[in-house]
N, C-alpha and C positions, 0 to 999 in steps of 0.2 A: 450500558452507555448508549448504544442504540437507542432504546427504548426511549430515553432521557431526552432527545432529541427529534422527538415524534414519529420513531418507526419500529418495527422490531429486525430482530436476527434472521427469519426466514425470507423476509423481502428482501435482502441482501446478502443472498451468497457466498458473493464475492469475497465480501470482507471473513478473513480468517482468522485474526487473531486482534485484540486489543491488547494495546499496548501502552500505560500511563508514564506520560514524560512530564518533564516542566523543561522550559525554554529559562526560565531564570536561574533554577540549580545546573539544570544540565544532568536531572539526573534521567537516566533513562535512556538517553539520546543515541548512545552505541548500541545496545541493542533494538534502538529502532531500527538502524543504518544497518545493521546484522542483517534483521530479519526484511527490509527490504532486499539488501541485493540476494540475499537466497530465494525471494519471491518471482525475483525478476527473469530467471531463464524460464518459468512455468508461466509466461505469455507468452504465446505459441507467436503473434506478430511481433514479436519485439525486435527479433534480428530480420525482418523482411525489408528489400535496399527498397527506397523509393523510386519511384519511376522516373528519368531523366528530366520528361516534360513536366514535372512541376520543380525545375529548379529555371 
């Protein structure tokens, strides 16, 4: 898929898994939502509070 889109898999790390949805069936779509929030405590800033002065 990467590839597809003029890069490959080693230039992007990050990305760990593909995952084929369709927005018209719906199919696919809870396991997207799955496998994001199980992603999301493995960003080390996610829970870091903002700092007062930028509110």
């Amino acid at each position: 898929m990467i590839e597809t889109y003029g890069g490959n898999s080693t230039a992007y790390p990050q990305i760990t898994k593909l995952i084929a949805t369709s927005c018209k069936t719906g199919a696919r779509i809870e396991q997207l939502v799955q496998e994001i929030a199980s992603q999301i405590d493995a960003i080390l800033p996610i829970k870091d509070l903002l700092p007062n002065s930028w509110f």
